[in-house]
PDB file of N, CA, C and O in Angstrom:
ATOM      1  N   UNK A   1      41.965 166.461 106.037  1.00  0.00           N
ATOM      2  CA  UNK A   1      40.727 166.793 105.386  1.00  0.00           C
ATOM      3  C   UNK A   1      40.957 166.786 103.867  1.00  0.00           C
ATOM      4  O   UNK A   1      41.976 167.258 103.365  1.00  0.00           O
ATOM      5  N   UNK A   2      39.965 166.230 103.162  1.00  0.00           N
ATOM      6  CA  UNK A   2      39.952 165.974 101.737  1.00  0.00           C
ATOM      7  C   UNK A   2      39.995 167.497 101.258  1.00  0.00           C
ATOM      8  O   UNK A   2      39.255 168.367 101.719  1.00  0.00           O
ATOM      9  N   UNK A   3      41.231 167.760  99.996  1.00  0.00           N
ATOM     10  CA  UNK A   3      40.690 168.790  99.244  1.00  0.00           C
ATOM     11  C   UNK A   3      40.612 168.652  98.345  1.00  0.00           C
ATOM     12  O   UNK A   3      41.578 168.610  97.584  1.00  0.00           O
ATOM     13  N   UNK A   4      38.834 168.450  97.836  1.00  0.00           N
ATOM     14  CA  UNK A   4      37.759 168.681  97.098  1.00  0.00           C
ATOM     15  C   UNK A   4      37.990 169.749  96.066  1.00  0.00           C
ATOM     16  O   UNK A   4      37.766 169.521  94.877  1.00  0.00           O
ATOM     17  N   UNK A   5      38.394 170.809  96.456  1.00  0.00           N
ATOM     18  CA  UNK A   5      37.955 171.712  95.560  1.00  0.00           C
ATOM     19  C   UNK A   5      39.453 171.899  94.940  1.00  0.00           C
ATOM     20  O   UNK A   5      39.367 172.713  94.020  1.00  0.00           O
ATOM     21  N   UNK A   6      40.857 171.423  95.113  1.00  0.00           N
ATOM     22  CA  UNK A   6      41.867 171.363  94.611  1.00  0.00           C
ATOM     23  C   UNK A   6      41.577 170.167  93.329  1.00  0.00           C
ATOM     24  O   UNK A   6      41.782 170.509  92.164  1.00  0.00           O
ATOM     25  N   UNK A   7      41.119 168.842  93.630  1.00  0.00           N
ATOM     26  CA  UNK A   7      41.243 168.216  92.793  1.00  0.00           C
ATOM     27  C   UNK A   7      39.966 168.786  91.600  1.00  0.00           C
ATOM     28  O   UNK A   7      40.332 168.846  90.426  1.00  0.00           O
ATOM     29  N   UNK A   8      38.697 169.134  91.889  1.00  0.00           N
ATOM     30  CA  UNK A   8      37.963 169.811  90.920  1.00  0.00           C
ATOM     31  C   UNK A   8      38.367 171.067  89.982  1.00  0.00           C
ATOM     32  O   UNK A   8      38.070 171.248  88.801  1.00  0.00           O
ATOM     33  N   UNK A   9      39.202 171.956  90.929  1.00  0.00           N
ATOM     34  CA  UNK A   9      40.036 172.778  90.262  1.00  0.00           C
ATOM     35  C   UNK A   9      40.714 172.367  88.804  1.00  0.00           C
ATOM     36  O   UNK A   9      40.620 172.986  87.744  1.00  0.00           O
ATOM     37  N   UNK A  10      41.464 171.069  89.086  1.00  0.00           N
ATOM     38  CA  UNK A  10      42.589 170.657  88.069  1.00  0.00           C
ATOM     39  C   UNK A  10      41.401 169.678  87.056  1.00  0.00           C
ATOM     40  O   UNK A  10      41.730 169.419  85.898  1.00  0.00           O
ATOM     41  N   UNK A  11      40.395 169.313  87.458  1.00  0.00           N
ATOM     42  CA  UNK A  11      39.558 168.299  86.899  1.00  0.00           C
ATOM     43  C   UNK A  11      39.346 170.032  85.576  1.00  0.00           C
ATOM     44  O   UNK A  11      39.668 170.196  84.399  1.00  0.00           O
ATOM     45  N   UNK A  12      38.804 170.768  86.407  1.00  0.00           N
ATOM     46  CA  UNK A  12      38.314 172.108  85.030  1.00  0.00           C
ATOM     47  C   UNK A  12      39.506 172.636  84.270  1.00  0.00           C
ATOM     48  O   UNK A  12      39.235 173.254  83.241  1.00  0.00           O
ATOM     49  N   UNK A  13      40.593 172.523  84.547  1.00  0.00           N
ATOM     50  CA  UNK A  13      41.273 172.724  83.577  1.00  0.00           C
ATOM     51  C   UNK A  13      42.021 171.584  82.569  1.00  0.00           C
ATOM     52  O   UNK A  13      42.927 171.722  81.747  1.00  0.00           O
ATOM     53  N   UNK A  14      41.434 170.688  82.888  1.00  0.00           N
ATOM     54  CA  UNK A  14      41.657 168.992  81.885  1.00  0.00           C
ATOM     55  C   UNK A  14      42.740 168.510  82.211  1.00  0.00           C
ATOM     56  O   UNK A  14      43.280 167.674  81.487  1.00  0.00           O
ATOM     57  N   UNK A  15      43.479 169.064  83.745  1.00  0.00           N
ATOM     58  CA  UNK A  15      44.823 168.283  83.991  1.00  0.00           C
ATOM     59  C   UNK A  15      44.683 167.150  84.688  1.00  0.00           C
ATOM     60  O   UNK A  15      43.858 167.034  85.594  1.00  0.00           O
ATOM     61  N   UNK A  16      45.588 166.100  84.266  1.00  0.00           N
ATOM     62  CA  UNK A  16      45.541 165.196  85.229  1.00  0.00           C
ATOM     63  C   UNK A  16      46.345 165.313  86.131  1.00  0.00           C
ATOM     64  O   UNK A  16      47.129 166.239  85.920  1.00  0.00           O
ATOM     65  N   UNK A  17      46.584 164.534  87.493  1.00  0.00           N
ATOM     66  CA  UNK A  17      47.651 164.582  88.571  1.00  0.00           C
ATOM     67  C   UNK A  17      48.935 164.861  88.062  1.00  0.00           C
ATOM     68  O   UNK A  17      49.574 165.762  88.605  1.00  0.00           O
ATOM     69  N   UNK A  18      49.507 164.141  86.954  1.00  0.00           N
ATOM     70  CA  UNK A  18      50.749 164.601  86.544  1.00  0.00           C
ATOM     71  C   UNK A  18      50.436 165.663  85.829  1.00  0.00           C
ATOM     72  O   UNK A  18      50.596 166.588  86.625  1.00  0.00           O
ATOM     73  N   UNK A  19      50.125 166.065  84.926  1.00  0.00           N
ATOM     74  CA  UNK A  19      50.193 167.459  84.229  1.00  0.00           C
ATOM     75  C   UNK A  19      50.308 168.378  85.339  1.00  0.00           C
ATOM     76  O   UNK A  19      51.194 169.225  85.458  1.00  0.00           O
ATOM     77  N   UNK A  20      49.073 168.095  86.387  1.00  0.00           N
ATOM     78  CA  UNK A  20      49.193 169.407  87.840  1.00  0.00           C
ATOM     79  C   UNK A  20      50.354 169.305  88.358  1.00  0.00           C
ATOM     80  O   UNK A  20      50.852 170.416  88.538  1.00  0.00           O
ATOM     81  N   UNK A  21      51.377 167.960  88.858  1.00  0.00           N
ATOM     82  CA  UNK A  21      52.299 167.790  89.537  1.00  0.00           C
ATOM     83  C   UNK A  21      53.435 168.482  88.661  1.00  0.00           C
ATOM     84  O   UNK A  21      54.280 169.179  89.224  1.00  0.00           O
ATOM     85  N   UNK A  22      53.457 168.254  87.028  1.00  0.00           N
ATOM     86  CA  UNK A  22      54.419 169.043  86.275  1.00  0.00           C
ATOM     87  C   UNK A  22      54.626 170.326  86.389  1.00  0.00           C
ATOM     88  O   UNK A  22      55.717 170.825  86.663  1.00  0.00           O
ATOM     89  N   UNK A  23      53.374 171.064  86.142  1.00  0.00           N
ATOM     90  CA  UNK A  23      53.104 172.007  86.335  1.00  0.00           C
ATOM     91  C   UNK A  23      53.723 172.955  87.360  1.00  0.00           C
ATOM     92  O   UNK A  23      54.374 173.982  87.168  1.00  0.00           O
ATOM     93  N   UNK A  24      53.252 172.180  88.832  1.00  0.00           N
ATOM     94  CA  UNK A  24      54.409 172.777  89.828  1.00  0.00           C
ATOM     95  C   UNK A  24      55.224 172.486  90.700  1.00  0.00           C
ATOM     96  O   UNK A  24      55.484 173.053  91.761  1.00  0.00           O
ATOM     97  N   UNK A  25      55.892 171.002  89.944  1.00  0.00           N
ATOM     98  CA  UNK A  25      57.081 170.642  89.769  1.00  0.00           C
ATOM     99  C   UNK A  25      57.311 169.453  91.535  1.00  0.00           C
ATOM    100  O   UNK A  25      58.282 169.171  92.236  1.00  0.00           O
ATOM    101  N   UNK A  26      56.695 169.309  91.552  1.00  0.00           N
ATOM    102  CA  UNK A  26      56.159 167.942  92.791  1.00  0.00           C
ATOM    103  C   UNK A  26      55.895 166.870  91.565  1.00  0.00           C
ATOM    104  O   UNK A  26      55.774 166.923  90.341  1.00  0.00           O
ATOM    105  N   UNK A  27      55.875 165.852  92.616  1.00  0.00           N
ATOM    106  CA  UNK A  27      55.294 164.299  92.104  1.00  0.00           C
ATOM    107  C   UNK A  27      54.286 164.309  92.057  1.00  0.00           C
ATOM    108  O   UNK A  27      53.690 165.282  92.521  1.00  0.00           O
ATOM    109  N   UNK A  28      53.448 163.044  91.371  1.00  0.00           N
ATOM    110  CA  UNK A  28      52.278 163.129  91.212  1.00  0.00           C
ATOM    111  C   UNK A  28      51.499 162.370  92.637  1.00  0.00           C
ATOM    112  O   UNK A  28      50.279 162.205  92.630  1.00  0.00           O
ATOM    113  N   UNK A  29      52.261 161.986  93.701  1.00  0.00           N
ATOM    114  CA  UNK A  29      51.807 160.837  94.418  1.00  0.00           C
ATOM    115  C   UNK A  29      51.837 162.425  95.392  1.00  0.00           C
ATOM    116  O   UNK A  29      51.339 162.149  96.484  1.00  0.00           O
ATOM    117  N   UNK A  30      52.154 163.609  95.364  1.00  0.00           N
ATOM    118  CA  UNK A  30      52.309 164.063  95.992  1.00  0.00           C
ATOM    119  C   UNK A  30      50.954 165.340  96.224  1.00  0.00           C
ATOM    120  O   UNK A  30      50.446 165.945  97.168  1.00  0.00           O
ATOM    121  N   UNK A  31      50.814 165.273  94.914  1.00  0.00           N
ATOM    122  CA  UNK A  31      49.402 165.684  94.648  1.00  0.00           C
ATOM    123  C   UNK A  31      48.330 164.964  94.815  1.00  0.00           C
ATOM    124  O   UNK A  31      47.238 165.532  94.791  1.00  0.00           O
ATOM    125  N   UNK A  32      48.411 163.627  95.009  1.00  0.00           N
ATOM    126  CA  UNK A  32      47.242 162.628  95.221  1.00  0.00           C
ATOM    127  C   UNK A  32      47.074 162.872  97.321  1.00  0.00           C
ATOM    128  O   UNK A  32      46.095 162.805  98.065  1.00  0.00           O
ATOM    129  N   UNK A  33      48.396 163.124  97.554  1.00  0.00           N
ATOM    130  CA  UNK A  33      48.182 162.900  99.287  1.00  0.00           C
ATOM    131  C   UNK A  33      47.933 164.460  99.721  1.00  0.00           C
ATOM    132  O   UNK A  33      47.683 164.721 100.898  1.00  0.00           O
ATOM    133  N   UNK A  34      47.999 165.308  98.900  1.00  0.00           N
ATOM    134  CA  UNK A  34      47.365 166.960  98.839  1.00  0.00           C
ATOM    135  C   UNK A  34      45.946 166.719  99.041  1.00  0.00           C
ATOM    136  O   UNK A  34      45.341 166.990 100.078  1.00  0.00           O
ATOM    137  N   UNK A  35      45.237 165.977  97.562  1.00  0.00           N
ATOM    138  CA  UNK A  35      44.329 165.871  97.670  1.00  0.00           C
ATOM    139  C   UNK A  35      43.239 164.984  98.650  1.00  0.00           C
ATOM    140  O   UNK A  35      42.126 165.317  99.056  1.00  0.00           O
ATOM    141  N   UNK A  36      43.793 164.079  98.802  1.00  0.00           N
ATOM    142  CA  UNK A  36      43.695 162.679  99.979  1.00  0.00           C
ATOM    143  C   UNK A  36      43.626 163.517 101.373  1.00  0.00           C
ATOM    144  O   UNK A  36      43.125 163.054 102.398  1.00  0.00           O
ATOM    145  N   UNK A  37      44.276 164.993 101.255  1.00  0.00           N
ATOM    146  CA  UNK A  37      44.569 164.986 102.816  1.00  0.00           C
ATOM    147  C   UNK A  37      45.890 164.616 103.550  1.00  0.00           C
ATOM    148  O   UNK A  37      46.303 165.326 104.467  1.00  0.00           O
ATOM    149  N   UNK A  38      46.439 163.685 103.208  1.00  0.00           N
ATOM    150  CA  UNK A  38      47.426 162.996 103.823  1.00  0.00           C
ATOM    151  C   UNK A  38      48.604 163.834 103.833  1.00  0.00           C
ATOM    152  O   UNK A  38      49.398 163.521 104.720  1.00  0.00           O
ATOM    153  N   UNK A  39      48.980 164.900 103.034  1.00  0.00           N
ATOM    154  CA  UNK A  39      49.849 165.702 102.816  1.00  0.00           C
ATOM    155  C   UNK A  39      49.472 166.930 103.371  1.00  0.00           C
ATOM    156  O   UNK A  39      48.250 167.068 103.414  1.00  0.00           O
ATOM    157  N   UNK A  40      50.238 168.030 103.887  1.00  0.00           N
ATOM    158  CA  UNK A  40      49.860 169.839 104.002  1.00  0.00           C
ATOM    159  C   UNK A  40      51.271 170.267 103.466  1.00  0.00           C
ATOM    160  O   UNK A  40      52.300 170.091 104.118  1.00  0.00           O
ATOM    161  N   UNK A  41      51.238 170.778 102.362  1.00  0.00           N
ATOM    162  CA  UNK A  41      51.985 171.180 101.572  1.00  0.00           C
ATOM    163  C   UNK A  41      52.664 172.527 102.246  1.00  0.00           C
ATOM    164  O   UNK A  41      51.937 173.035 103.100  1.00  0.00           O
ATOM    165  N   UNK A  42      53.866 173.170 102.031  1.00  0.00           N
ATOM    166  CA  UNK A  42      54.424 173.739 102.305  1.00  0.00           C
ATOM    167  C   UNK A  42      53.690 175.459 101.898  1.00  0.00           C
ATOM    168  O   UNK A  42      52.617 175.392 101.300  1.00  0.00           O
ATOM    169  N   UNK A  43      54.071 176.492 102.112  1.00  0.00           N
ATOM    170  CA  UNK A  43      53.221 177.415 102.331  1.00  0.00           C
ATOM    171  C   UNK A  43      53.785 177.759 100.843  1.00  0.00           C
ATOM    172  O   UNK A  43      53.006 178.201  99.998  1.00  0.00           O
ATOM    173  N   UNK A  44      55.686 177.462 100.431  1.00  0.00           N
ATOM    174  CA  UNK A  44      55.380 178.311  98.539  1.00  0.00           C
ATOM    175  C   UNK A  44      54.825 177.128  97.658  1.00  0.00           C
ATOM    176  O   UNK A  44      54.418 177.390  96.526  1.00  0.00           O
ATOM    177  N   UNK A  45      54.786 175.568  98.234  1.00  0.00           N
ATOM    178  CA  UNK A  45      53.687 174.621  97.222  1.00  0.00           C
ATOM    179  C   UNK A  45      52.886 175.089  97.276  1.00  0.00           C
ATOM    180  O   UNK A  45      52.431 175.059  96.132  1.00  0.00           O
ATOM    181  N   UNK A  46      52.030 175.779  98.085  1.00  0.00           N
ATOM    182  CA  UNK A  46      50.462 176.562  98.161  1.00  0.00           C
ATOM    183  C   UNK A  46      50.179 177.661  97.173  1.00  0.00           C
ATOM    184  O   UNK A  46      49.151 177.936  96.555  1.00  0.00           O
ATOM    185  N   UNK A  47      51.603 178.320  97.197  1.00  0.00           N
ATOM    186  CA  UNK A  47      51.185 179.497  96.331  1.00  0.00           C
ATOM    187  C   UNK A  47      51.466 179.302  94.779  1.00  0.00           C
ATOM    188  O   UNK A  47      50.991 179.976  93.864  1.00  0.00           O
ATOM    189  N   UNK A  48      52.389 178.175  94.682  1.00  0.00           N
ATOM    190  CA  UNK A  48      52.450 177.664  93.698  1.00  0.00           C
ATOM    191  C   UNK A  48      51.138 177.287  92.593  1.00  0.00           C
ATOM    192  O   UNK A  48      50.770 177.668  91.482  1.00  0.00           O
ATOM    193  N   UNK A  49      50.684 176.274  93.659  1.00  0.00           N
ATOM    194  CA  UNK A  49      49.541 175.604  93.626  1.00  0.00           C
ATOM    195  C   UNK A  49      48.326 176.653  93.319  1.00  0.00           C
ATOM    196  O   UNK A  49      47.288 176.150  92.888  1.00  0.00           O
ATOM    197  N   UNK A  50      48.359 177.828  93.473  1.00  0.00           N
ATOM    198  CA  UNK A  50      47.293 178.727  93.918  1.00  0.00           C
ATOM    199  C   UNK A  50      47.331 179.612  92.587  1.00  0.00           C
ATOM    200  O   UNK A  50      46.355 180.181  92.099  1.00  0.00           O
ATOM    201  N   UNK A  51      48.949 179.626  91.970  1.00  0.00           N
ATOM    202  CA  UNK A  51      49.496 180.611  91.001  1.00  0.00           C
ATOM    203  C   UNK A  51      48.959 179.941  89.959  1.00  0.00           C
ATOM    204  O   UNK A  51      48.417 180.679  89.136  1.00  0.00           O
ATOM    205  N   UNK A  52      48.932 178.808  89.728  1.00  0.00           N
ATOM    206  CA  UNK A  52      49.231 178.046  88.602  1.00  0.00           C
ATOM    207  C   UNK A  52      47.478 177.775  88.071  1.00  0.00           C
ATOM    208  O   UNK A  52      47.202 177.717  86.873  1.00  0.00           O
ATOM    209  N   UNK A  53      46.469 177.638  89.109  1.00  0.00           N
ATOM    210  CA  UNK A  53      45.331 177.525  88.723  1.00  0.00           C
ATOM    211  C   UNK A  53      44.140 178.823  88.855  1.00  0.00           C
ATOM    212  O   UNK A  53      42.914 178.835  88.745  1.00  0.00           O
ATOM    213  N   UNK A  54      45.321 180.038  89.191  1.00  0.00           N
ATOM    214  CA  UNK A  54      44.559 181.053  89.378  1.00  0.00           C
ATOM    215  C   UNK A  54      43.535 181.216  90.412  1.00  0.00           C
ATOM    216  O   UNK A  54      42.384 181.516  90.096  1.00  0.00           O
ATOM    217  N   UNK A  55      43.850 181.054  91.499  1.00  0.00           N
ATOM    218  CA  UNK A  55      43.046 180.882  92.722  1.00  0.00           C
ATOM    219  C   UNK A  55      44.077 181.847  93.890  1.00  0.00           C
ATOM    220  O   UNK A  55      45.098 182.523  93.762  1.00  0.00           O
ATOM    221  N   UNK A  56      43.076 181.437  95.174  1.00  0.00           N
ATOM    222  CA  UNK A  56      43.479 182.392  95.940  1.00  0.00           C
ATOM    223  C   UNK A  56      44.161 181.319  97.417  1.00  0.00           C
ATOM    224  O   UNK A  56      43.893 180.175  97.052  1.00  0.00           O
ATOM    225  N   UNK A  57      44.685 181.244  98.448  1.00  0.00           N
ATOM    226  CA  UNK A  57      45.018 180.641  99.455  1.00  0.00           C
ATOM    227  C   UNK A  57      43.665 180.498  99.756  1.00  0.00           C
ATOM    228  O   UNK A  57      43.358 179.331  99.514  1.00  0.00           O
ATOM    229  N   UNK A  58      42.674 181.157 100.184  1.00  0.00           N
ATOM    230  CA  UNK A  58      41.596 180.797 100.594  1.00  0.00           C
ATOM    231  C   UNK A  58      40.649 179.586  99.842  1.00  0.00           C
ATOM    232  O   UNK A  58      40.052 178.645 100.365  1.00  0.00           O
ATOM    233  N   UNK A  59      40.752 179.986  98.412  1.00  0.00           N
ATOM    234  CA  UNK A  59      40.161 178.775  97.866  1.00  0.00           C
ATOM    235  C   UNK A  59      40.171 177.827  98.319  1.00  0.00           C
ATOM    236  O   UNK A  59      39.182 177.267  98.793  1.00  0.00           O
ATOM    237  N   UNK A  60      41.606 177.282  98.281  1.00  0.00           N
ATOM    238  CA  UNK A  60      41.813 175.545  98.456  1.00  0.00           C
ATOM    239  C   UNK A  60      42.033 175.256 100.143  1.00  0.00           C
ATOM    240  O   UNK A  60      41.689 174.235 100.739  1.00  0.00           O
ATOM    241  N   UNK A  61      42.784 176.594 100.788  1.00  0.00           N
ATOM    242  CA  UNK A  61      43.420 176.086 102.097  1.00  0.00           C
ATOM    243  C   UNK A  61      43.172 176.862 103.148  1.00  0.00           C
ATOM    244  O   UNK A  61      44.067 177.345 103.842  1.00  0.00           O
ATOM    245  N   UNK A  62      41.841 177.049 103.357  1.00  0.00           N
ATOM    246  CA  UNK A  62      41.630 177.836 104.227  1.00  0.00           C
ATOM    247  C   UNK A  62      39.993 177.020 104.433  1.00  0.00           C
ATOM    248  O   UNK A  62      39.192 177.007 103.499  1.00  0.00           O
ATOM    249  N   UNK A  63      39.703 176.414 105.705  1.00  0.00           N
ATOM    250  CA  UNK A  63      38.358 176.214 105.780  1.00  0.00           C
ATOM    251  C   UNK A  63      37.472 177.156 105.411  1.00  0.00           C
ATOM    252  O   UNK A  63      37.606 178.373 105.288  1.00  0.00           O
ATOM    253  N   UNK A  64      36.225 176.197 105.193  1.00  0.00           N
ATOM    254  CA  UNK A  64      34.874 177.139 105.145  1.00  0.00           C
ATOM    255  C   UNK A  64      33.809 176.778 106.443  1.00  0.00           C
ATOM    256  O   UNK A  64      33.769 175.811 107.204  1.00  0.00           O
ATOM    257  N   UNK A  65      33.203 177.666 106.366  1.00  0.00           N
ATOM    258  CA  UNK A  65      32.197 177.455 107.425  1.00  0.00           C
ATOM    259  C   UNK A  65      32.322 175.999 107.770  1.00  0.00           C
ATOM    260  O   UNK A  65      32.791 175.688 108.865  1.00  0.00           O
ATOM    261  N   UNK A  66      31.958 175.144 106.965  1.00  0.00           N
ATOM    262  CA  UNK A  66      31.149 173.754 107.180  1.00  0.00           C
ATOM    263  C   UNK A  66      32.810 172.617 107.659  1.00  0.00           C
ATOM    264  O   UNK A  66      33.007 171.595 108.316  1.00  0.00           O
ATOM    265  N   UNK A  67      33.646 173.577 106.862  1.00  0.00           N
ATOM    266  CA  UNK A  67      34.714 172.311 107.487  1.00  0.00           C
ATOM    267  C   UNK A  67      35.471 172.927 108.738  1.00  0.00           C
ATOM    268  O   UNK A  67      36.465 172.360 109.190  1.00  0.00           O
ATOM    269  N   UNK A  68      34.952 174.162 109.316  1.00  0.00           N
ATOM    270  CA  UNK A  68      35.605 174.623 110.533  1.00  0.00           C
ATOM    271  C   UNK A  68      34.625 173.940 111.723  1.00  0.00           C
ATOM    272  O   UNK A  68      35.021 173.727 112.869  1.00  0.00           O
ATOM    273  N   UNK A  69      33.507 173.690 111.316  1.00  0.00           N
ATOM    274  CA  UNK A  69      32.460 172.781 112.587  1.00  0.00           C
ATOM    275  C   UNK A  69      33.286 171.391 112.475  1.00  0.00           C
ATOM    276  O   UNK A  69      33.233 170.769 113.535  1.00  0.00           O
ATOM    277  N   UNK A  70      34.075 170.712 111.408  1.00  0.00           N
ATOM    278  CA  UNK A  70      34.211 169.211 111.410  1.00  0.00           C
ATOM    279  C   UNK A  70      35.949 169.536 112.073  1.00  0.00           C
ATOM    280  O   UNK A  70      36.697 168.579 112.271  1.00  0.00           O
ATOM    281  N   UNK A  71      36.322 170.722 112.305  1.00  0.00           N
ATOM    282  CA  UNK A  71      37.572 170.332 113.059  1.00  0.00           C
ATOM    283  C   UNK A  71      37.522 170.668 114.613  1.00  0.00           C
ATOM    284  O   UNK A  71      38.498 170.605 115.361  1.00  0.00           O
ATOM    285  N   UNK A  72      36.019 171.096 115.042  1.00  0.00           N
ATOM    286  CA  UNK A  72      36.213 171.421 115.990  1.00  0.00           C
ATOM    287  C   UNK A  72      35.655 170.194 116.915  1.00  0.00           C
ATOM    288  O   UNK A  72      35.735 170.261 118.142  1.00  0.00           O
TER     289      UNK A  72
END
């Protein structure tokens, strides 16, 4: 599942994939397959990920209503 609200996250703070990937210290291809979906990052990339843009696990990695109907 696409995460949307990871890559908008980094879009509001003016980073690009590498600045985010610098940031917490992954590749940038690695943040593209985060965002793509194609990747599920490890649970301290999450908190990493979560630390660094000031967010919560739920933000980015935790369905919402609408994407818990599309996995079921």
């Amino acid at each position: 599942m696409k995460n949307l609200k990871l890559k908008a996250a980094c879009a509001g703070k003016d980073w690009s994939q590498q600045d985010f990937a610098n940031e917490v210290g992954v590749s940038r291809q690695t943040i593209s397959a985060i965002e793509k979906g194609n990747y599920n990052p490890s649970v301290n990339l999450c908190i990493k990920i979560c630390q660094s843009l000031g967010k919560t696990l739920d933000d980015f990695f935790w369905p919402d209503s609408r994407d818990r109907k599309k996995l079921i």
